[in-house]
mmCIF file of the N, C-alpha and C atoms, coordinates in Angstrom:
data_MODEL
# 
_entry.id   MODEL 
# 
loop_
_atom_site.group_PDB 
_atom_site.id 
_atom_site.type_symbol 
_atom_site.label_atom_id 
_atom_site.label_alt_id 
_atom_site.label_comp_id 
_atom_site.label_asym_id 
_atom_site.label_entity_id 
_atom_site.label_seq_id 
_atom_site.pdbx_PDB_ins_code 
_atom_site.Cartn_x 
_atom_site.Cartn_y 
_atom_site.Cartn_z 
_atom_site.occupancy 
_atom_site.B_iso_or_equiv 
_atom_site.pdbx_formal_charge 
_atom_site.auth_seq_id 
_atom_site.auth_comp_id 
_atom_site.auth_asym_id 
_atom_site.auth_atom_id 
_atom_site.pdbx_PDB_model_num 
ATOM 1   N N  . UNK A 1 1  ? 0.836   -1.173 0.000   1.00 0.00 ? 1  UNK A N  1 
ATOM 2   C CA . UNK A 1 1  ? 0.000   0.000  0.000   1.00 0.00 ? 1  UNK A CA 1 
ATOM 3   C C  . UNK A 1 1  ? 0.889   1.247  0.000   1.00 0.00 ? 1  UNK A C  1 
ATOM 4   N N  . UNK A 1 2  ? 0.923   2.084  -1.173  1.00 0.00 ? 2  UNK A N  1 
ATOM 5   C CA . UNK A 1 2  ? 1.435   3.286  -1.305  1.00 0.00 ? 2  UNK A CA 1 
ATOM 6   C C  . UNK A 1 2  ? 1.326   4.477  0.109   1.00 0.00 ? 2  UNK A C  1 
ATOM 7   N N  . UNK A 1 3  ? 2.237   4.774  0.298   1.00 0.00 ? 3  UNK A N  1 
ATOM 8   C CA . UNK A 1 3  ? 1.467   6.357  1.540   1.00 0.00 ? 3  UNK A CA 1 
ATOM 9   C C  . UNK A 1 3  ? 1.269   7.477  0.572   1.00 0.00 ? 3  UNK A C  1 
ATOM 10  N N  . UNK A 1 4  ? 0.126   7.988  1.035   1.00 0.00 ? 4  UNK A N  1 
ATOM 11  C CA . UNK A 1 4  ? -0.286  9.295  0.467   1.00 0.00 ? 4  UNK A CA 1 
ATOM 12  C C  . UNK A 1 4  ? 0.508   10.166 0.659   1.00 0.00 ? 4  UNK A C  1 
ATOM 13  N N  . UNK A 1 5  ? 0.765   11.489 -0.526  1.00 0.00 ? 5  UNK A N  1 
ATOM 14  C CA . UNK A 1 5  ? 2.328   12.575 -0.617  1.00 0.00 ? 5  UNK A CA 1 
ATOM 15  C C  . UNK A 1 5  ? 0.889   13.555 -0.389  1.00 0.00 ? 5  UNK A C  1 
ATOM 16  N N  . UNK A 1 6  ? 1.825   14.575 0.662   1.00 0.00 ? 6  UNK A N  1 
ATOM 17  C CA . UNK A 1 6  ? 1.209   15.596 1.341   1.00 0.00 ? 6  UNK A CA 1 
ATOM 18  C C  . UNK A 1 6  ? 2.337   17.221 0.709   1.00 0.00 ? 6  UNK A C  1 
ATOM 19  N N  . UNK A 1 7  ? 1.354   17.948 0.255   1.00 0.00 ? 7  UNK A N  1 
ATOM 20  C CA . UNK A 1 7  ? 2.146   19.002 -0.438  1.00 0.00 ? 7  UNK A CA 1 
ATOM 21  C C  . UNK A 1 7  ? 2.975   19.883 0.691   1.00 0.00 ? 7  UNK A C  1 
ATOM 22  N N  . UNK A 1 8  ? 4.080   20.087 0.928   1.00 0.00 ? 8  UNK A N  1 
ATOM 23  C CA . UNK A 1 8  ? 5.103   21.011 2.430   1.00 0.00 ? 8  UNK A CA 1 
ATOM 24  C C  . UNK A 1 8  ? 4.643   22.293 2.519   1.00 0.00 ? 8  UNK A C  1 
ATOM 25  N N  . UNK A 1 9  ? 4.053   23.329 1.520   1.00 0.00 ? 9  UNK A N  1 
ATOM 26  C CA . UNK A 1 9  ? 3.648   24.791 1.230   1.00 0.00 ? 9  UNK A CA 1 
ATOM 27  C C  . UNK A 1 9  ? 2.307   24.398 1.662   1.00 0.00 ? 9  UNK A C  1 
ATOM 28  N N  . UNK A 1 10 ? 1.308   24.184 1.298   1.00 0.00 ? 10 UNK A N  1 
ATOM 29  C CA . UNK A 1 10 ? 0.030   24.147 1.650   1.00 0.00 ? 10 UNK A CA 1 
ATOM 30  C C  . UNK A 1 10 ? -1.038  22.692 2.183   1.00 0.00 ? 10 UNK A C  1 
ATOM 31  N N  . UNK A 1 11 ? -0.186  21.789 2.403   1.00 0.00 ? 11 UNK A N  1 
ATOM 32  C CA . UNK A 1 11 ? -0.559  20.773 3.554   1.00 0.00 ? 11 UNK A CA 1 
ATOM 33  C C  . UNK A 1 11 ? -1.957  20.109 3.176   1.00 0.00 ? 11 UNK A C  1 
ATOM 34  N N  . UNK A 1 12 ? -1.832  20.236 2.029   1.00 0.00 ? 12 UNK A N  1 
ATOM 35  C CA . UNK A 1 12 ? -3.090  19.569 0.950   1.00 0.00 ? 12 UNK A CA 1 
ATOM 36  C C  . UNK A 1 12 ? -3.101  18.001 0.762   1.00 0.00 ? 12 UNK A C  1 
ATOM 37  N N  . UNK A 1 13 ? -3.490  17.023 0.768   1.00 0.00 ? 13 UNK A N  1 
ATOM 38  C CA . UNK A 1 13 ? -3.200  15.834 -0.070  1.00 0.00 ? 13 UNK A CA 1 
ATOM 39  C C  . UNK A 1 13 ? -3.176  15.857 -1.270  1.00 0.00 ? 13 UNK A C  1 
ATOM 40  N N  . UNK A 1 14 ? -1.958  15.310 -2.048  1.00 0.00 ? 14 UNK A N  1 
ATOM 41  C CA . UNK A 1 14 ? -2.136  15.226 -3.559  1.00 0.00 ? 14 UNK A CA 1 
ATOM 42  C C  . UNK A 1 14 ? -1.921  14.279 -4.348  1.00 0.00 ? 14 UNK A C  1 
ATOM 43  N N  . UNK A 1 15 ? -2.938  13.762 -5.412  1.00 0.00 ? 15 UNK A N  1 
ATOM 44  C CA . UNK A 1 15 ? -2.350  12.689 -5.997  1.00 0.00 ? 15 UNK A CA 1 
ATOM 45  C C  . UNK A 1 15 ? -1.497  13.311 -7.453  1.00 0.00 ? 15 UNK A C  1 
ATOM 46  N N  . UNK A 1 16 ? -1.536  14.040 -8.322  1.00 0.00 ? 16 UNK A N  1 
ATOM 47  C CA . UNK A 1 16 ? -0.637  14.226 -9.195  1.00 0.00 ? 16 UNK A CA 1 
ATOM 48  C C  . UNK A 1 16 ? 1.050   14.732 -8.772  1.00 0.00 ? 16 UNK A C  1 
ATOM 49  N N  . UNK A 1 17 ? 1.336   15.013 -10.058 1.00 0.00 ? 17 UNK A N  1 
ATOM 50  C CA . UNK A 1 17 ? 2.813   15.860 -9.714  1.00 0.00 ? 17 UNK A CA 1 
ATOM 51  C C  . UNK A 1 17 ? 3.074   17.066 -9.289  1.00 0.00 ? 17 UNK A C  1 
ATOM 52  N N  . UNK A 1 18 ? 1.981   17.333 -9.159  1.00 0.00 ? 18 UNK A N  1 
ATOM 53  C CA . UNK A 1 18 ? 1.562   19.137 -9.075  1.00 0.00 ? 18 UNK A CA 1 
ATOM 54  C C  . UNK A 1 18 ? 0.843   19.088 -8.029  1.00 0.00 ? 18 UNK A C  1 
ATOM 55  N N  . UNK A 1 19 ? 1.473   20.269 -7.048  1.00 0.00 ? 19 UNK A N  1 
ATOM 56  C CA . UNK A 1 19 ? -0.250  20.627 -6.176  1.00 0.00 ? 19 UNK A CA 1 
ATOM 57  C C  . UNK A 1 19 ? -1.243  21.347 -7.045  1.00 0.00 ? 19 UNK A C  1 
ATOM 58  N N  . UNK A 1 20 ? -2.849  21.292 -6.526  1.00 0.00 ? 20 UNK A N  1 
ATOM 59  C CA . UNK A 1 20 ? -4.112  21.511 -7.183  1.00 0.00 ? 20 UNK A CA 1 
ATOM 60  C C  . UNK A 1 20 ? -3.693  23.007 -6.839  1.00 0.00 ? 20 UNK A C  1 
ATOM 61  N N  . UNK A 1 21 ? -3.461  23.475 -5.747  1.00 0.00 ? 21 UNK A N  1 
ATOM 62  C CA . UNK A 1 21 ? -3.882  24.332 -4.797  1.00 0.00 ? 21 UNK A CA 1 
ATOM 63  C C  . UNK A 1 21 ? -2.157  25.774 -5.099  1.00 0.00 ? 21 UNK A C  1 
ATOM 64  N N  . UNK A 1 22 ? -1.089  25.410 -4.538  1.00 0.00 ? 22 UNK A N  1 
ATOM 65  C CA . UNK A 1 22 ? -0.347  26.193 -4.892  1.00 0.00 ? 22 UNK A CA 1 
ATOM 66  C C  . UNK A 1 22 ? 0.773   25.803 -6.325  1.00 0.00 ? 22 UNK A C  1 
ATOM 67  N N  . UNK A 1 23 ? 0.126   24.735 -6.966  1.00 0.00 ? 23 UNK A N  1 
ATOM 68  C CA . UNK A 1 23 ? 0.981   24.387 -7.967  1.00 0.00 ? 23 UNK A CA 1 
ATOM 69  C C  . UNK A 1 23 ? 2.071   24.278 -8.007  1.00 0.00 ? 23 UNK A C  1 
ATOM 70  N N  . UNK A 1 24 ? 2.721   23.929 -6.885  1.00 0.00 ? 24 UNK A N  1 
ATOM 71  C CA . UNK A 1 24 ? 3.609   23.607 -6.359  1.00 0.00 ? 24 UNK A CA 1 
ATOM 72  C C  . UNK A 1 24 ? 4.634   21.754 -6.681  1.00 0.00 ? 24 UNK A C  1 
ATOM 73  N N  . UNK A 1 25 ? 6.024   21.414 -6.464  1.00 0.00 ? 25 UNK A N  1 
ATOM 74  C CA . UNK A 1 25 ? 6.401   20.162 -6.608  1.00 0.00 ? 25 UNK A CA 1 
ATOM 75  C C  . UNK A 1 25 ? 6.937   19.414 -5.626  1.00 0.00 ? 25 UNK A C  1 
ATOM 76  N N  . UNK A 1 26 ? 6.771   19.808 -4.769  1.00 0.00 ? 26 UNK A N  1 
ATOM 77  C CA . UNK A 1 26 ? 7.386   19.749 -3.693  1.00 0.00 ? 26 UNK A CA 1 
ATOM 78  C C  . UNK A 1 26 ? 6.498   18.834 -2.234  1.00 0.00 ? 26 UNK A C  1 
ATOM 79  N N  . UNK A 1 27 ? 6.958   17.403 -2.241  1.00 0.00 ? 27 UNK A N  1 
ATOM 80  C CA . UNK A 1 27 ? 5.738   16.661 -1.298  1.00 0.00 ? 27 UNK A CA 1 
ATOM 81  C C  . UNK A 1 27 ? 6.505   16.028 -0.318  1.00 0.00 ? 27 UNK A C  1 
ATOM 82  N N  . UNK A 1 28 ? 5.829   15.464 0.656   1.00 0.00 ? 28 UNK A N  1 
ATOM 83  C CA . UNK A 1 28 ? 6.247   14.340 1.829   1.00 0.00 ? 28 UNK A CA 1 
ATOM 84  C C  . UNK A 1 28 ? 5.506   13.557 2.137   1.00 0.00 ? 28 UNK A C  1 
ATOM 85  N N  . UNK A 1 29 ? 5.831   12.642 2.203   1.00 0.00 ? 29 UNK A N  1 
ATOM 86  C CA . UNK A 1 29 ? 5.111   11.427 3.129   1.00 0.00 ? 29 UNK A CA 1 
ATOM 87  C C  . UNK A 1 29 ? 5.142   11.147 4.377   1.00 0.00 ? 29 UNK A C  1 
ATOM 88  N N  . UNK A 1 30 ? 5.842   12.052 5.345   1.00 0.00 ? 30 UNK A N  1 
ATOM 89  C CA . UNK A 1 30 ? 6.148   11.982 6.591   1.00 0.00 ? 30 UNK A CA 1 
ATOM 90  C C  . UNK A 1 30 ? 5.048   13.465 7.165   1.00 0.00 ? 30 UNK A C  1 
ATOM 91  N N  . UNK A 1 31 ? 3.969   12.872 8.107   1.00 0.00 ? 31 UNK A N  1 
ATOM 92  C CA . UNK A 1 31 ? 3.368   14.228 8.554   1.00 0.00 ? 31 UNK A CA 1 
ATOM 93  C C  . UNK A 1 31 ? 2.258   13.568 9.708   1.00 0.00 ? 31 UNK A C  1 
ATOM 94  N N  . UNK A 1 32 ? 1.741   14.294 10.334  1.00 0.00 ? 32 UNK A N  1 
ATOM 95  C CA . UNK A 1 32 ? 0.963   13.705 11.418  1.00 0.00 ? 32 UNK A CA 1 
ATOM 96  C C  . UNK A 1 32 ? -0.273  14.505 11.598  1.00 0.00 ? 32 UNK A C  1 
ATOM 97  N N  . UNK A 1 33 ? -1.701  13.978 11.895  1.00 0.00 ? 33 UNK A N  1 
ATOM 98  C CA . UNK A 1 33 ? -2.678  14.007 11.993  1.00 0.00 ? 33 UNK A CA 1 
ATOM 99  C C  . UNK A 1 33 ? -3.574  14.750 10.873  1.00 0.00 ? 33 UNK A C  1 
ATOM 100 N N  . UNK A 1 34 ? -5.078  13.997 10.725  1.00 0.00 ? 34 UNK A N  1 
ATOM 101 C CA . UNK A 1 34 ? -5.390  14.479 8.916   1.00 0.00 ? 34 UNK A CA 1 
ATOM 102 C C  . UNK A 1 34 ? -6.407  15.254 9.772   1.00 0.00 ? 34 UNK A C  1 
ATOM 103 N N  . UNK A 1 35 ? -7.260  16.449 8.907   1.00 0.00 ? 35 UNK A N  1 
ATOM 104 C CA . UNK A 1 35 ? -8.590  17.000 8.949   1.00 0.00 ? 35 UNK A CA 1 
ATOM 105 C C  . UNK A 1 35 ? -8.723  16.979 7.550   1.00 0.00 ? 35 UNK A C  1 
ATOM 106 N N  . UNK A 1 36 ? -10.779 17.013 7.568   1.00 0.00 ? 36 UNK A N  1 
ATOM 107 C CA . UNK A 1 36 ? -11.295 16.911 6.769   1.00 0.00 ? 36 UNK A CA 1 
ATOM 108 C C  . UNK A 1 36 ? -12.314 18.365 6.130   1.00 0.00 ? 36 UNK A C  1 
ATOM 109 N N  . UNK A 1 37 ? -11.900 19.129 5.590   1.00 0.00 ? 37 UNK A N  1 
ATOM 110 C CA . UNK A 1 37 ? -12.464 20.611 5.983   1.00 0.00 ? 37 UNK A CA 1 
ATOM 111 C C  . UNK A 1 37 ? -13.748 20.660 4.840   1.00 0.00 ? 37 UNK A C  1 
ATOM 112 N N  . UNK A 1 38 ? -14.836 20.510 5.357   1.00 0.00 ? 38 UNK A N  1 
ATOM 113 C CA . UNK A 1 38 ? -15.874 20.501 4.755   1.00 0.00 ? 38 UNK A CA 1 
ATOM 114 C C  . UNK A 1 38 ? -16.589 22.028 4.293   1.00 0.00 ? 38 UNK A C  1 
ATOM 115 N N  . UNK A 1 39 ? -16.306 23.221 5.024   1.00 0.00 ? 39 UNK A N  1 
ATOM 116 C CA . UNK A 1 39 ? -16.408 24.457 4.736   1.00 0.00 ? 39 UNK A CA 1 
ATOM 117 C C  . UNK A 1 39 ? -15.777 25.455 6.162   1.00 0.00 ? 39 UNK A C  1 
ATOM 118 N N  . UNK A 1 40 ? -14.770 25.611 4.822   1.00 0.00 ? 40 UNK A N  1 
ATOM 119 C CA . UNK A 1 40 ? -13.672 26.871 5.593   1.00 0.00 ? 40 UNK A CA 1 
ATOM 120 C C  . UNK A 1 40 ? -14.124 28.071 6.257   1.00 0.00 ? 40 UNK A C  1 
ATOM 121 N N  . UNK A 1 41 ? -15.019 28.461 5.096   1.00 0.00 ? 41 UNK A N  1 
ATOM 122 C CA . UNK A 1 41 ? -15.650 29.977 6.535   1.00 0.00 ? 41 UNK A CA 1 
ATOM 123 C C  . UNK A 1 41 ? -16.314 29.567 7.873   1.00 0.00 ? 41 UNK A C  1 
ATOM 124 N N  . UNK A 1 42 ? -16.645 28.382 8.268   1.00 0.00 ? 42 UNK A N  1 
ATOM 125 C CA . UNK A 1 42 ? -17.395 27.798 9.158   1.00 0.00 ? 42 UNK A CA 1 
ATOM 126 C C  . UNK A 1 42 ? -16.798 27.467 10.245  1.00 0.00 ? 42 UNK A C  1 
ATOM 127 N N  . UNK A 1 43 ? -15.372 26.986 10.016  1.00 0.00 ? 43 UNK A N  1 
ATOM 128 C CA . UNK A 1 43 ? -14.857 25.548 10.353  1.00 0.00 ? 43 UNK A CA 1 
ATOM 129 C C  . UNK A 1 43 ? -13.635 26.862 11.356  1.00 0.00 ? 43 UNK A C  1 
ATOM 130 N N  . UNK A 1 44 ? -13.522 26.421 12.843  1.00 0.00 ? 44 UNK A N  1 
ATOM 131 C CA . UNK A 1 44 ? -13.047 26.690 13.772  1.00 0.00 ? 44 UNK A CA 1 
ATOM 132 C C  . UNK A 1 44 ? -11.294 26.447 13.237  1.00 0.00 ? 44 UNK A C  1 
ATOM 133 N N  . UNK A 1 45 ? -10.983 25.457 13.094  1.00 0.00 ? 45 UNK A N  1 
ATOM 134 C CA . UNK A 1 45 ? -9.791  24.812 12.570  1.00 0.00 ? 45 UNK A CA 1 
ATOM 135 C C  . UNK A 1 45 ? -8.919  25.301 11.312  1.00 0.00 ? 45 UNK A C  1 
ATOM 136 N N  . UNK A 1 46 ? -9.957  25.565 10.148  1.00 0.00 ? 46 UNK A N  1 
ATOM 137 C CA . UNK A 1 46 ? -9.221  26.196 9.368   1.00 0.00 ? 46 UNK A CA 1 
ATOM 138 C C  . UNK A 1 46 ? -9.113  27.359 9.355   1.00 0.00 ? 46 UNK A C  1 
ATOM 139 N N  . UNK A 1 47 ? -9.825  28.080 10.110  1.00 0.00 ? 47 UNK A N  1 
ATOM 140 C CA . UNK A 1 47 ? -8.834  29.293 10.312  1.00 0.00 ? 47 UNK A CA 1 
ATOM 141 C C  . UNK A 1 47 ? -8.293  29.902 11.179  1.00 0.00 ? 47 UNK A C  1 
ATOM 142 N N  . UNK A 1 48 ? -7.733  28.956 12.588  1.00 0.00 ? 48 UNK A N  1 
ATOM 143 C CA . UNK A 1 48 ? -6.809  28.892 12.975  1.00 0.00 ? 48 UNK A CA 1 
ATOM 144 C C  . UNK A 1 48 ? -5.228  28.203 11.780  1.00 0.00 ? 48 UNK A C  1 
ATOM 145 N N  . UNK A 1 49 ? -5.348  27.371 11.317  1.00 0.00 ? 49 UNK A N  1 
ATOM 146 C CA . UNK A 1 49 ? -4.802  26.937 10.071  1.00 0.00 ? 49 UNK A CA 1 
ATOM 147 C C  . UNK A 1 49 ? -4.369  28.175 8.872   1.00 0.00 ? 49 UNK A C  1 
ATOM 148 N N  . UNK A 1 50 ? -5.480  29.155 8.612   1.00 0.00 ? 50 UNK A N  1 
ATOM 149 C CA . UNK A 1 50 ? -5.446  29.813 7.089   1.00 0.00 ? 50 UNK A CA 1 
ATOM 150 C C  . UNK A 1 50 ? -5.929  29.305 6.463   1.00 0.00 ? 50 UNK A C  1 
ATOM 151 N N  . UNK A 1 51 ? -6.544  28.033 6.048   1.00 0.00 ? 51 UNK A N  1 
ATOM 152 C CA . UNK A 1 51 ? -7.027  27.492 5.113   1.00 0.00 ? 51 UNK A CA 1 
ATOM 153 C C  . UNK A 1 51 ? -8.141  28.089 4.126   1.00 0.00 ? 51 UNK A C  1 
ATOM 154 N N  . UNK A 1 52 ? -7.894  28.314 3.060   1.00 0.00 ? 52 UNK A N  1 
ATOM 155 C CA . UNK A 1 52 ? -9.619  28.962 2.485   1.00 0.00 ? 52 UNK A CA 1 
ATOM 156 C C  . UNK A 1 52 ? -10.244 28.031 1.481   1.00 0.00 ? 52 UNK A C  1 
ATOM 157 N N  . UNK A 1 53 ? -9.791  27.017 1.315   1.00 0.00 ? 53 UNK A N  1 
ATOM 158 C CA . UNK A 1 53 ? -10.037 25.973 0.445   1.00 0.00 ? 53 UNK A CA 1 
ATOM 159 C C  . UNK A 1 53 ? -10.735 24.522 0.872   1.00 0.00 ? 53 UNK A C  1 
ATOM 160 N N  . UNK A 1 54 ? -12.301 23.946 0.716   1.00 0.00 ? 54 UNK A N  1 
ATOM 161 C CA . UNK A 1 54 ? -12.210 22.990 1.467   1.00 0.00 ? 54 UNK A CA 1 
ATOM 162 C C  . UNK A 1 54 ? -11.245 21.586 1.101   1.00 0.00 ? 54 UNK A C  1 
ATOM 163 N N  . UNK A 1 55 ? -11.297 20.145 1.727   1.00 0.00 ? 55 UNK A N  1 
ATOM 164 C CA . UNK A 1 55 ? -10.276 19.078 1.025   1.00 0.00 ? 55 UNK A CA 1 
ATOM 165 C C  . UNK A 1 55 ? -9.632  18.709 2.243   1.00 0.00 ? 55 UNK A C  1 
ATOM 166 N N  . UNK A 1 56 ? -8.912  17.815 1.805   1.00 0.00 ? 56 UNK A N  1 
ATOM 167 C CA . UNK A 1 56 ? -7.947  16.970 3.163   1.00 0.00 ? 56 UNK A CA 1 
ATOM 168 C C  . UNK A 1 56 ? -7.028  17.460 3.527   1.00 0.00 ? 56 UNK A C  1 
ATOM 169 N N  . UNK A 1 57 ? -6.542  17.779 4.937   1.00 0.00 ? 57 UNK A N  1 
ATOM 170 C CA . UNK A 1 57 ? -5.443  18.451 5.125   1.00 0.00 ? 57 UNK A CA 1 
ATOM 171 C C  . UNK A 1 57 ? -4.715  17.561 6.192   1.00 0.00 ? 57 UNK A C  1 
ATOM 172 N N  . UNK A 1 58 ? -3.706  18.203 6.319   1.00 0.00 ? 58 UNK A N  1 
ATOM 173 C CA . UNK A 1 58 ? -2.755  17.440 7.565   1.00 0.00 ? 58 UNK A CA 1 
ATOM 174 C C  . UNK A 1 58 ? -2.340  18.828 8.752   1.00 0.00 ? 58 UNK A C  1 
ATOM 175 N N  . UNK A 1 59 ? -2.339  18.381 9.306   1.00 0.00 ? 59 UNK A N  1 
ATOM 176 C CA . UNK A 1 59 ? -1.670  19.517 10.523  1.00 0.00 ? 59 UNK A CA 1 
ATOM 177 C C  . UNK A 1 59 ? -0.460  19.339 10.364  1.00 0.00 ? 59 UNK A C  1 
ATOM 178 N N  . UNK A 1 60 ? 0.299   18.450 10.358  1.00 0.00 ? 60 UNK A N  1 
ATOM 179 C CA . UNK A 1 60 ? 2.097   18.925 10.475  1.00 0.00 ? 60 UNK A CA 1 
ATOM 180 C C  . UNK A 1 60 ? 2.747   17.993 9.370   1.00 0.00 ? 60 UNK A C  1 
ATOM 181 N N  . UNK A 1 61 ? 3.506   18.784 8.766   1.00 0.00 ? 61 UNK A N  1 
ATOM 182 C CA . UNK A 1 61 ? 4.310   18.067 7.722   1.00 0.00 ? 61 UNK A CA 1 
ATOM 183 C C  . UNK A 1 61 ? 5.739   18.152 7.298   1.00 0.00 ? 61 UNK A C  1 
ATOM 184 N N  . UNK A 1 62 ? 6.516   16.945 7.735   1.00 0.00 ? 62 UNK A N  1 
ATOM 185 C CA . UNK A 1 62 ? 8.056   16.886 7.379   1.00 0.00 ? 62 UNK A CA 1 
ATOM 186 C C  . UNK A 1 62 ? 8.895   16.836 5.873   1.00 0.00 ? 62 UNK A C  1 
# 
């Protein structure tokens, strides 16, 4: 089973070569604990975070 690559700039999950989000190339597989942000203006978490985008995120990433 593959581990999912987590983008280091914006802490997105991604499956291509590219982030969706900062178009970015740059990933890890090393990071700890996921959220699931169903709507950002709402959501307590993402914006403590910054987040303005909903999608899977990680809180910390190596």
């Amino acid at each position: 089973m593959a581990k999912d690559k987590v983008c280091k700039k914006c802490k997105v999950f991604v499956d291509g070569p590219v982030c969706p989000q900062c178009k970015g190339n740059k990933f890890s597989t090393v990071y700890q604990g996921k959220i699931n942000v169903l709507d950002a203006n709402k959501s307590y978490v993402a914006k403590q975070m910054e987040l303005k985008e909903k999608g899977k995120y990680v809180i910390k990433v190596r």
